[in-house]
C-alpha positions, 0 to 999 in steps of 0.5 A: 436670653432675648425677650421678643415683643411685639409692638402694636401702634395706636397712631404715632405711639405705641399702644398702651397695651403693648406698653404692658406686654413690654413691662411683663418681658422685661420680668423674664430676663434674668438678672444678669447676663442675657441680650435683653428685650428686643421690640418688633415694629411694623411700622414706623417705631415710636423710638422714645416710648420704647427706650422708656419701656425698657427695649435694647432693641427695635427691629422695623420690619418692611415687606408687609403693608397692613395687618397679614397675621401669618406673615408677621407671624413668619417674621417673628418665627425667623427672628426666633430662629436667628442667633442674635445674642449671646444666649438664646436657650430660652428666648421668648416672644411677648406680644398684647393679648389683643385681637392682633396679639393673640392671633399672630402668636397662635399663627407663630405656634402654629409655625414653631410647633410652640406652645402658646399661654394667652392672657398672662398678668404674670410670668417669672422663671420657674427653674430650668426652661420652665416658667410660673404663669398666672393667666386670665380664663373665662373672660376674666373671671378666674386666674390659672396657676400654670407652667410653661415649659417649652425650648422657647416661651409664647405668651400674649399679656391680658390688656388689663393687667398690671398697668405699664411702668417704664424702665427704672434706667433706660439706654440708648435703642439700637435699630435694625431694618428687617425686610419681611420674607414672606410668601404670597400665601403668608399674603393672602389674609391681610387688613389694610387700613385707610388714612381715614380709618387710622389715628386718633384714640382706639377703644383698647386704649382711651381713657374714656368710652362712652357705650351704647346698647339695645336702649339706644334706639337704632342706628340713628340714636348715637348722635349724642353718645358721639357728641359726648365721647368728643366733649370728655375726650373719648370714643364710643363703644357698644354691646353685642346686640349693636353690631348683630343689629348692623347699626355700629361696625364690629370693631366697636364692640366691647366684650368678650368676643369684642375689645377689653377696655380699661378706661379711666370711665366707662359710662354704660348707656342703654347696656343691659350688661350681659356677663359676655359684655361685663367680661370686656369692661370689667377692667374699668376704674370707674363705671357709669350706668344709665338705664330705664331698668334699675334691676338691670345687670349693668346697674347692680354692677356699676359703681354709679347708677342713674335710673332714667331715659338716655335720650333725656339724660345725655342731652342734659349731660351734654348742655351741662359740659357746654356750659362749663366751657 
């Protein structure tokens, strides 16, 4: 069978979160036999990170300048359709459960006529055309048992399942130039980023986020919480009533109906910590709060809770990394 995935960029690599729907599609192949996992790339193709996950081959595709959902949805549904192995009973196609992910999947479903399961931390063969799923349900909070038995599998990986692991023996990649066959209504919702908006870390994958919340005062009161994202090497996020106030843009946003983080420190200021908002930082290995309200959700959730104002507490924390050097 052939594994399809699709490969989302964060800057000149690929994005940790594609690193993991990678290392989930290397687990539907069967063990012998089969074309193996062929990565999708619009864009320039981080070649060394995709030989290490495990890709055969990498198929860049042209045609399409930026992020148009339904138009990289149509390539994936003709390469979905084209006889490029030795067994396409059951291909798959894989992508992260990303905004982008979910949203060019439920557009390829739409396409096919496919069904779709969103979410997955596991798949494996199920016997015949069918798989076994664990998928993630309520923002997170329950695992759902279920089977997909479809002529060809759609599935988003959860951003913060099992983490990625490289291929225990990766081989050389070939590489194939698609040129997109699209039409100007596959065109018509379509993202372009400026250089200026691209590069650099992105919240879905830093290793740390510093958020702000309602405490933080306004649109004015993140000079400090972007000063210390800088200093520990991270990005700054915030909550829903941030963005619903305007003073930070919704891509920001950590939360269920935001971005999902899995830092290494997610350091939580101001952040009352609704349930929607703890949806999308649970993932976190380790969770700084600091808050004026000691009974404060965030604070009975956080694996470290300082009791106090942000505005005393960062500049003070921010004085203290200096002064380290």
């Amino acid at each position: 069978m052939t594994v399809w995935c699709l490969v989302e960029l964060d800057g000149d690599a690929a994005a940790d979160a594609s690193l993991r729907a990678l290392t989930l599609a290397r687990g539907l192949l069967p063990d012998a036999g089969g074309s193996g996992v062929a990565a999708v790339v619009f864009g320039a193709p981080p070649l060394a990170d995709l030989a290490a996950y495990g890709a055969a081959d990498v198929y860049v595709v042209s045609g399409v300048d930026g992020y148009a959902p339904q138009a990289w949805a149509r390539v994936l549904a003709e390469l979905l359709g084209a006889d490029h192995g030795p067994d396409v009973s059951r291909p798959a196609v894989v992508a992260a459960g990303t905004e982008h992910g979910n949203e060019v999947l439920a557009h390829l479903g739409a396409i096919t006529g496919l069904p779709m399961a969103a979410n997955c931390v596991a798949a494996a063969a199920s016997g015949g055309a069918a798989l076994d799923l664990v998928r993630q349900r309520w923002a997170g909070l329950l695992l759902e048992e279920a089977v997909l038995d479809a002529p060809a599998v759609l599935l988003t990986v959860a951003t913060d399942a099992a983490g990625a692991e490289p291929a225990a023996a990766p081989g050389a990649v070939a590489v194939h130039e698609v040129t997109a066959a699209v039409t100007d209504a596959d065109l018509a919702v379509r993202a372009v980023e400026t250089p200026g908006g691209t590069g650099g870390v992105s919240l879905a994958t830093a290793r740390v986020v510093v958020g702000g919340g309602r405490g933080v005062g306004g649109a004015d009161g993140f000079a400090p919480l972007e000063e210390l994202a800088a200093l520990l090497g991270g990005v700054v996020g915030v909550s829903r009533v941030v963005t619903s106030e305007g003073w930070r843009p919704h891509s920001m946003q950590v939360g269920q109906t935001g971005t999902k983080i899995t830092p290494d420190l997610y350091l939580a200021c101001g952040i009352s910590g609704a349930i929607q908002h703890f949806a999308g930082c649970s993932g976190a290995r380790h969770i700084v709060a600091i808050n004026t309200d000691a009974s404060a959700p965030m604070m009975t959730r956080a694996d470290y809770a300082v009791v106090g104002d942000l505005h005393e507490i960062l500049p003070a924390l921010i004085e203290a990394l200096r002064a380290r050097g």
